[in-house]
OpenMM code with the backbone's topology and positions (N, CA, C; nanometers):
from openmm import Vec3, app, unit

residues = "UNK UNK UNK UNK UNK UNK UNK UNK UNK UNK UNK UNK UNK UNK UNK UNK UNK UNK UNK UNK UNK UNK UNK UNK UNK UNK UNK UNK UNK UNK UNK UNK UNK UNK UNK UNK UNK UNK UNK UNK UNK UNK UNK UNK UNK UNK UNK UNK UNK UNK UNK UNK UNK UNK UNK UNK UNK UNK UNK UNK UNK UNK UNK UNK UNK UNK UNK UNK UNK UNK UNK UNK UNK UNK UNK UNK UNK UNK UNK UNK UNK UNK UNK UNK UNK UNK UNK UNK UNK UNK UNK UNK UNK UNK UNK UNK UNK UNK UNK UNK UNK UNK UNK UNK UNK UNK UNK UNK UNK UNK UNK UNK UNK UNK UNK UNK".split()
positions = [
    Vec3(1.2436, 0.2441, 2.2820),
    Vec3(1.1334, 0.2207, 2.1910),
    Vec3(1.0190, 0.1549, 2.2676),
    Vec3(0.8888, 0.2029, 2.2473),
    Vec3(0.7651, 0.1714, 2.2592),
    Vec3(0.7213, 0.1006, 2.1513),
    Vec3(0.6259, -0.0544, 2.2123),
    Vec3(0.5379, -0.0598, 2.1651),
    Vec3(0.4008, -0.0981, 2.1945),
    Vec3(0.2874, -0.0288, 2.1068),
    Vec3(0.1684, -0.0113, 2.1720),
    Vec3(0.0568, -0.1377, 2.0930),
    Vec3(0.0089, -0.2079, 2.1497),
    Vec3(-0.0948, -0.3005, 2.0577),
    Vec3(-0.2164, -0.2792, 2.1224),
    Vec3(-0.3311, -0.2473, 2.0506),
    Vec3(-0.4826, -0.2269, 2.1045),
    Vec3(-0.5583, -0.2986, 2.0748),
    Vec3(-0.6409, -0.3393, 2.1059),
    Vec3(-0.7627, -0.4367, 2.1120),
    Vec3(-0.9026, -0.4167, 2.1970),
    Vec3(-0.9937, -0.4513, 2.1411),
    Vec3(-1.1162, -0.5091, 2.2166),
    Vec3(-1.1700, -0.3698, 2.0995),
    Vec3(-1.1798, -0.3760, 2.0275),
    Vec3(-1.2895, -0.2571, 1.8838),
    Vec3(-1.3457, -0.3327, 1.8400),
    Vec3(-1.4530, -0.3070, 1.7954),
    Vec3(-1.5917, -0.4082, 1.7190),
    Vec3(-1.6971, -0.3045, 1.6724),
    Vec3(-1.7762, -0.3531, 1.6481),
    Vec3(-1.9383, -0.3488, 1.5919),
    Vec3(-2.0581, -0.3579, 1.7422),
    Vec3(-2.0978, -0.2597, 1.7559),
    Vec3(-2.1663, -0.2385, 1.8464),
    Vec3(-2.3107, -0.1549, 1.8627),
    Vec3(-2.3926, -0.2048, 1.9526),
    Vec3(-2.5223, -0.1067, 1.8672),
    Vec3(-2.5688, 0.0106, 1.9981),
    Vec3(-2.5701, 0.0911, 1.9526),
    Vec3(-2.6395, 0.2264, 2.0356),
    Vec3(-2.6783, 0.1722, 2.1478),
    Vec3(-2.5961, 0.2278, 2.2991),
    Vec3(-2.6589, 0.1950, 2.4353),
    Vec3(-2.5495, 0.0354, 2.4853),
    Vec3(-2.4720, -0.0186, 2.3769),
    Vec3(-2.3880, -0.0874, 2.4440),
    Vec3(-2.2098, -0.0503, 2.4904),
    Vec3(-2.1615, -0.1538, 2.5279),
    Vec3(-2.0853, -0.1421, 2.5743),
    Vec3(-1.9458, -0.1921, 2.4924),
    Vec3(-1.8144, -0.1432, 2.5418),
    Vec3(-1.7109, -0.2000, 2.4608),
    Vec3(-1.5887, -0.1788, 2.5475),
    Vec3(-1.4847, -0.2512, 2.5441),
    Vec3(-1.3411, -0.1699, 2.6675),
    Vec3(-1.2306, -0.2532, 2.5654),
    Vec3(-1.1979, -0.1292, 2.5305),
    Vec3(-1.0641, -0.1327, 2.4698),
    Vec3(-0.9288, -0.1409, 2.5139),
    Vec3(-0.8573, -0.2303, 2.4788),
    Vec3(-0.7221, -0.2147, 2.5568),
    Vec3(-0.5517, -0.2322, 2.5218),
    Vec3(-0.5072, -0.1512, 2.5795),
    Vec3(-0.3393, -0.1032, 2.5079),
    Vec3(-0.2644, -0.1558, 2.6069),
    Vec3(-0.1923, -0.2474, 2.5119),
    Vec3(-0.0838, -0.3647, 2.5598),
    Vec3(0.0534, -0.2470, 2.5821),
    Vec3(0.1163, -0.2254, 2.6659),
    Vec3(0.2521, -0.1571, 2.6696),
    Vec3(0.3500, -0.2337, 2.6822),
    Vec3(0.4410, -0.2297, 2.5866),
    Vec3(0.6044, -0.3282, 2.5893),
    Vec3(0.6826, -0.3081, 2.6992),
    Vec3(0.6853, -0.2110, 2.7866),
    Vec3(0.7753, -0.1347, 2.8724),
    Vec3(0.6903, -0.1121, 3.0276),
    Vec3(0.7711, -0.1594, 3.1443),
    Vec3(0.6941, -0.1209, 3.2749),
    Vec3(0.6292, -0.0275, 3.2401),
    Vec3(0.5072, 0.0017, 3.3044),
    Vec3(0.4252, 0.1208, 3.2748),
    Vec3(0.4665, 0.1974, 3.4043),
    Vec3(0.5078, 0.1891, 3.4982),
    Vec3(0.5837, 0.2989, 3.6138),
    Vec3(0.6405, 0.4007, 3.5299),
    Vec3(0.7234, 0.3630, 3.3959),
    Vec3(0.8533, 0.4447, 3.3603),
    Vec3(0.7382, 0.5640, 3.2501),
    Vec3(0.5943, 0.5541, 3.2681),
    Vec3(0.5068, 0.6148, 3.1780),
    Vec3(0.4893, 0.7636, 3.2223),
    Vec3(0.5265, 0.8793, 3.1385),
    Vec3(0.4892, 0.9738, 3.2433),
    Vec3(0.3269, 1.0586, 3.1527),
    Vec3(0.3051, 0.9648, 3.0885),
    Vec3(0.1546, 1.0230, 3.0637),
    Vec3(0.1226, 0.9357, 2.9512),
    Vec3(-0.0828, 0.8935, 2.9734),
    Vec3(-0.1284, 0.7460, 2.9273),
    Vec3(-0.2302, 0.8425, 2.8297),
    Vec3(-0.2821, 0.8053, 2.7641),
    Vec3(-0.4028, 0.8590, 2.6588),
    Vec3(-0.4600, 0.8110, 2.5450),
    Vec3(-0.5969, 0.8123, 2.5503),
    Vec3(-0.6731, 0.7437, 2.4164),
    Vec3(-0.7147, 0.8834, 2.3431),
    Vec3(-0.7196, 0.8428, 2.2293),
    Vec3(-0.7542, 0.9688, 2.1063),
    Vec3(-0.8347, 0.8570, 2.0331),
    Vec3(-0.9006, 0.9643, 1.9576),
    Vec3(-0.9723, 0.8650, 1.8437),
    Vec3(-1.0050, 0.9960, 1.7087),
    Vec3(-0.9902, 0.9458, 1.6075),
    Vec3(-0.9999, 0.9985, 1.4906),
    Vec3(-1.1509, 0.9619, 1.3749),
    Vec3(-1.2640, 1.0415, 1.4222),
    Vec3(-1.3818, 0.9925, 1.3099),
    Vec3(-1.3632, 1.0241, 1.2095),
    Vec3(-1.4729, 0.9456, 1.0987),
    Vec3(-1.4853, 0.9638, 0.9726),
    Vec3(-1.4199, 1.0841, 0.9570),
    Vec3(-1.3833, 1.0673, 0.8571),
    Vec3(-1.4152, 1.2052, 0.7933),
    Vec3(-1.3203, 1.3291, 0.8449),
    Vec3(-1.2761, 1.3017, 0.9110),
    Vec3(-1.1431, 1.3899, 1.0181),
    Vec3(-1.0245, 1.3599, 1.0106),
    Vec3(-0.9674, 1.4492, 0.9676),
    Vec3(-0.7639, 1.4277, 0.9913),
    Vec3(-0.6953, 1.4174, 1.1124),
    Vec3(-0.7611, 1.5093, 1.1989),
    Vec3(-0.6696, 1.5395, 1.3314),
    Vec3(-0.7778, 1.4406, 1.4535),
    Vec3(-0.7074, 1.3784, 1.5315),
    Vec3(-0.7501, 1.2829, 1.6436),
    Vec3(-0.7809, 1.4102, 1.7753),
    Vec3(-0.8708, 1.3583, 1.8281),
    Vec3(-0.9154, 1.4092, 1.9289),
    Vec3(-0.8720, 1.3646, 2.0519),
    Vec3(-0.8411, 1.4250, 2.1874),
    Vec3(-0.8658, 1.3380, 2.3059),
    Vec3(-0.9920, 1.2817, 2.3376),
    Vec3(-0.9677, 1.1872, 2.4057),
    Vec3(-1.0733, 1.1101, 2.4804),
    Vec3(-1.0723, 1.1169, 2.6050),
    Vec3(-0.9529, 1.0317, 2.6399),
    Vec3(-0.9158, 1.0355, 2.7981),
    Vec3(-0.8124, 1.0378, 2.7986),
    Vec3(-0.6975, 1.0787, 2.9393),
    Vec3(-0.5919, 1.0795, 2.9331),
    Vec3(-0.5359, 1.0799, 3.1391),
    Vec3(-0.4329, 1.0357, 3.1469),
    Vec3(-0.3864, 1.0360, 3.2673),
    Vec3(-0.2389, 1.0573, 3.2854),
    Vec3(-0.1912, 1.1573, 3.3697),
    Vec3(-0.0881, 1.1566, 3.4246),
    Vec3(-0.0158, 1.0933, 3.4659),
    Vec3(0.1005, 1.0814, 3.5188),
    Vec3(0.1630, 0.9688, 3.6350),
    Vec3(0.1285, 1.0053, 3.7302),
    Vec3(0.0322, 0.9683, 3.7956),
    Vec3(0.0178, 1.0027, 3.9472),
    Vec3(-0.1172, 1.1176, 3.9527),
    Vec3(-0.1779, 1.1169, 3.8667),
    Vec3(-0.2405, 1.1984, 3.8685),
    Vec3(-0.4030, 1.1391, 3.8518),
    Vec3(-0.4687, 1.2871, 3.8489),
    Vec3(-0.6105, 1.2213, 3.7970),
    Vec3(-0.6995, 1.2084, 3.6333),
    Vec3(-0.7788, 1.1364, 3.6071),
    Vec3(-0.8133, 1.1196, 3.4506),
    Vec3(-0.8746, 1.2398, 3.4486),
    Vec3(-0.8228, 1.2755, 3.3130),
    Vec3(-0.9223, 1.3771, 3.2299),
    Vec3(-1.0243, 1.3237, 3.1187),
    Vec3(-1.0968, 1.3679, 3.0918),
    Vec3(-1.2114, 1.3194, 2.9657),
    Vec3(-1.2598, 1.4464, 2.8896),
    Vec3(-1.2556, 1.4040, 2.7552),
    Vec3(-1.3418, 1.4882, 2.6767),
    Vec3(-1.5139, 1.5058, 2.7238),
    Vec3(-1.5457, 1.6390, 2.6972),
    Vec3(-1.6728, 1.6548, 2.7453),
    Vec3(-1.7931, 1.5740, 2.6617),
    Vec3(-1.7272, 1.5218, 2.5672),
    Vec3(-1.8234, 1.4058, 2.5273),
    Vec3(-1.8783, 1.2798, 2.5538),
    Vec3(-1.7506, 1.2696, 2.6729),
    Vec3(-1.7280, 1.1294, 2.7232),
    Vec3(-1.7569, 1.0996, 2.8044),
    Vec3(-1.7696, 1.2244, 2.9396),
    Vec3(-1.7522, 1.2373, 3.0722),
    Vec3(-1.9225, 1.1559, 3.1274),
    Vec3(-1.8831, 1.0703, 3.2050),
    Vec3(-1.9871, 1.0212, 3.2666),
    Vec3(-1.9976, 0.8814, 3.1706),
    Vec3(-1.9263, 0.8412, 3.0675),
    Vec3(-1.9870, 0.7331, 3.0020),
    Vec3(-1.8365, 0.6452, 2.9630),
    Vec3(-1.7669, 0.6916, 2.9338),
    Vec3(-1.6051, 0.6328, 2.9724),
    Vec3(-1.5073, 0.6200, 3.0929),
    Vec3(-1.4391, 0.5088, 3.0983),
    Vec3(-1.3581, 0.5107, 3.1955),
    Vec3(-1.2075, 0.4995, 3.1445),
    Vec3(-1.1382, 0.5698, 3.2053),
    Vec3(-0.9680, 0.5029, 3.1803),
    Vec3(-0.9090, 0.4714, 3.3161),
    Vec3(-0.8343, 0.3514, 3.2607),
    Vec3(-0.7713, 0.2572, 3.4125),
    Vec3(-0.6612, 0.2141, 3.3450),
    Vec3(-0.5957, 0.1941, 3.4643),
    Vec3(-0.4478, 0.0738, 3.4018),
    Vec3(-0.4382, -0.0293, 3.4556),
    Vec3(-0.3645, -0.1265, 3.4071),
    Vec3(-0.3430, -0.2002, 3.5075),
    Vec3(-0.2404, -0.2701, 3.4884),
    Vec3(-0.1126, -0.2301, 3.6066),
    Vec3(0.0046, -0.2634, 3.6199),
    Vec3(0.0278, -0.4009, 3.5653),
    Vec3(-0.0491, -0.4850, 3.6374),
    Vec3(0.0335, -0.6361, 3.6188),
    Vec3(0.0159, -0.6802, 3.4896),
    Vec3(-0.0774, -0.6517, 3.4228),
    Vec3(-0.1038, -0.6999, 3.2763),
    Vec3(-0.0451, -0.6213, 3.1482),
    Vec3(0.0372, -0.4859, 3.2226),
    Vec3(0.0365, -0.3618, 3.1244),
    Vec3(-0.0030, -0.3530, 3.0492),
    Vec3(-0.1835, -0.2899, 3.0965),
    Vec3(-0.2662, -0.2151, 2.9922),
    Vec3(-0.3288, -0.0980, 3.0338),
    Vec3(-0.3447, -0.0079, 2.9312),
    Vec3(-0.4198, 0.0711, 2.9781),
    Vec3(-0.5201, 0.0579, 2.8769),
    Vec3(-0.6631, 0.0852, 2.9842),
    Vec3(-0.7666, 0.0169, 2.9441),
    Vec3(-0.8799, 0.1520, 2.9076),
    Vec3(-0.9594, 0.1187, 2.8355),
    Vec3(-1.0776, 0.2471, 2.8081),
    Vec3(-1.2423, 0.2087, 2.7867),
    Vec3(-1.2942, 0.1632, 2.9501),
    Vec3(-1.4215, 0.1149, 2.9260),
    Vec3(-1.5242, 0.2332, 2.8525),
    Vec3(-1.5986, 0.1775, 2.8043),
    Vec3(-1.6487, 0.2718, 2.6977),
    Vec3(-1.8253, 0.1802, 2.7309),
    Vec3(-1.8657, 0.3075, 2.7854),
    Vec3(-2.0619, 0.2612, 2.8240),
    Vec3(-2.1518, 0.3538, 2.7180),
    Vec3(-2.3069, 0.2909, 2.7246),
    Vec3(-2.3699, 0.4022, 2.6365),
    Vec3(-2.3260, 0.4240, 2.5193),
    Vec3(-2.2539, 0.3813, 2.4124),
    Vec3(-2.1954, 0.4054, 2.3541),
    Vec3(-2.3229, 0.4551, 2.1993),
    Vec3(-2.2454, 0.5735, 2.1768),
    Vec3(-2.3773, 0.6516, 2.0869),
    Vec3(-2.3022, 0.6320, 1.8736),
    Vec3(-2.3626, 0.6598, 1.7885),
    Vec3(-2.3328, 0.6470, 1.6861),
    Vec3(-2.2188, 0.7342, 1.6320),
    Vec3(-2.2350, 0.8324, 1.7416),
    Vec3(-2.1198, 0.9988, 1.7309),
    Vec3(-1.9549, 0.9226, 1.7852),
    Vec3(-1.9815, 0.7962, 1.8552),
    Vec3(-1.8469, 0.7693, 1.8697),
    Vec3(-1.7918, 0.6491, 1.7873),
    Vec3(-1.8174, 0.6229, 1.6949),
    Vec3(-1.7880, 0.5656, 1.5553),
    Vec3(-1.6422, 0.6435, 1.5516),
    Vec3(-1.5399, 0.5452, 1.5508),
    Vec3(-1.4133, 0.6712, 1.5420),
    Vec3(-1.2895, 0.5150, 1.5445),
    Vec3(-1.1891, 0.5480, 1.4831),
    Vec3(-1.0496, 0.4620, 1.5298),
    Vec3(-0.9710, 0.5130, 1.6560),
    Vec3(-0.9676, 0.4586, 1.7107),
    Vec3(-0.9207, 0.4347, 1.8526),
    Vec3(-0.7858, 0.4331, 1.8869),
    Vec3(-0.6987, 0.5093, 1.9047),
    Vec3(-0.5751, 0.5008, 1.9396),
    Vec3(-0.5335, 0.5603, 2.0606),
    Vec3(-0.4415, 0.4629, 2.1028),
    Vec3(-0.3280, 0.4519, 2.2590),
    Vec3(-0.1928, 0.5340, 2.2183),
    Vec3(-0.2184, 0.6217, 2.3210),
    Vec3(-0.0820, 0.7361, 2.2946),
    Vec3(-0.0243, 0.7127, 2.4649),
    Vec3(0.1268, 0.7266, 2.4341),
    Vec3(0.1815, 0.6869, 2.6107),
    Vec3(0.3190, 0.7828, 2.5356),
    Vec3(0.3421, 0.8582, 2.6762),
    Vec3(0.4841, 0.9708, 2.6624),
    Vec3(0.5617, 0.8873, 2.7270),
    Vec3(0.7067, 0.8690, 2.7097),
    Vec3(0.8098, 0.8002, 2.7652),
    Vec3(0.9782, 0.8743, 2.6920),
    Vec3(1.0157, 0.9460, 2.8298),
    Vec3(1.1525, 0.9965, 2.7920),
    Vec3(1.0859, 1.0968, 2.6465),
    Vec3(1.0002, 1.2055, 2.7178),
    Vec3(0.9493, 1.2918, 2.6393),
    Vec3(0.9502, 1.2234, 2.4842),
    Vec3(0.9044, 1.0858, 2.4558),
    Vec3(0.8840, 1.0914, 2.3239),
    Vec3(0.7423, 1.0434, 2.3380),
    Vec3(0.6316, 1.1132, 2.1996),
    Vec3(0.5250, 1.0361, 2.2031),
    Vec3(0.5120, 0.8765, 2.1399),
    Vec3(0.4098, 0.8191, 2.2027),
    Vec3(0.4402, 0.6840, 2.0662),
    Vec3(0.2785, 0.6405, 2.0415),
    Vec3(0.2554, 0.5868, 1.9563),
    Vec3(0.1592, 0.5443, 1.9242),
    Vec3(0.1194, 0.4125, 1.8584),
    Vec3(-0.0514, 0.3788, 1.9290),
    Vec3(-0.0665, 0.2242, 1.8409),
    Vec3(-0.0899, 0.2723, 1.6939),
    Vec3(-0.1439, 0.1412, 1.6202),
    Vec3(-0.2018, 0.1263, 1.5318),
    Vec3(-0.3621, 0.1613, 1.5063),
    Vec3(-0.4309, 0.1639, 1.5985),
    Vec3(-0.5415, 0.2249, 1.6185),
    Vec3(-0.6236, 0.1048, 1.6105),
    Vec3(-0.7623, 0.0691, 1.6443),
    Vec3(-0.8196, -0.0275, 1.6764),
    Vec3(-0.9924, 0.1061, 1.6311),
    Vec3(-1.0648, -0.0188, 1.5817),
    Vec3(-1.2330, 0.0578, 1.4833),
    Vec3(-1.3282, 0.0339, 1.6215),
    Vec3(-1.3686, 0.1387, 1.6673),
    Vec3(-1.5026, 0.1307, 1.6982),
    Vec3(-1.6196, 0.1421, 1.6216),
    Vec3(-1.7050, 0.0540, 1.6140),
    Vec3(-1.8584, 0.1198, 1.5020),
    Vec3(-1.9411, 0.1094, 1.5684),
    Vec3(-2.0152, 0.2012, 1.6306),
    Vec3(-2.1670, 0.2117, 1.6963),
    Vec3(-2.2926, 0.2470, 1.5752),
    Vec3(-2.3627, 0.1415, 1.5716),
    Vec3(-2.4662, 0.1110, 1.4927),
    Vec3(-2.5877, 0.0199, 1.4851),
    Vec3(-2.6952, 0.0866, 1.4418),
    Vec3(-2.8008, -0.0641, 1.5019),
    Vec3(-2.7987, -0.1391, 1.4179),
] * unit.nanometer
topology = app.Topology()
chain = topology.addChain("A")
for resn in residues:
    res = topology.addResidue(resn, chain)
    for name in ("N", "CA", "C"):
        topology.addAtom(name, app.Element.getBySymbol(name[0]), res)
């Protein structure tokens, strides 16, 4: 069993900044794939954002690319999702998805609001 806790979501205004971050219960070595999704208004199904392999390199939604980052970081086990520029289109709940022993797991999701 996984568990995922996220943090750093707020209230933010067009052109700032925010970095969200997913606490993992479990070494993150034993992770064989890290990923943020987020679900806007008004939408059922969550989107990718970013996502990383074990050992591999980040992917990003083409919405994101150039204005998000995803990182981890071992000693604190988090994986982290700096988030720049941030526009009103990414108003969305925020959730940490991590595969372990082919199961998915998921946080609770954490609110971004971009707004002036």
């Amino acid at each position: 069993q996984v568990q995922l806790v996220e943090s750093g979501g707020g209230l933010v205004q067009p052109g700032g900044s925010l970095r969200l971050s997913c606490t993992v219960s479990i070494n993150m070595f034993s992770l064989e794939y890290m990923g943020w999704y987020r679900r806007t208004p008004g939408k059922s199904a969550r989107e990718l954002v970013a996502s990383i392999f074990s050992g591999g390199q980040p992917n990003y939604a083409d919405s994101v690319k150039g204005r998000f980052t995803i990182s981890t970081d071992d000693r604190e086990n988090t994986i982290n999702l700096q988030m720049s520029n941030l526009k009103p289109e990414d108003t969305a709940v925020y959730y940490c998805n991590v595969l372990y022993r082919r199961t998915n797991y998921w946080g609770q999701g954490t609110l971004v609001s971009v707004s002036p």
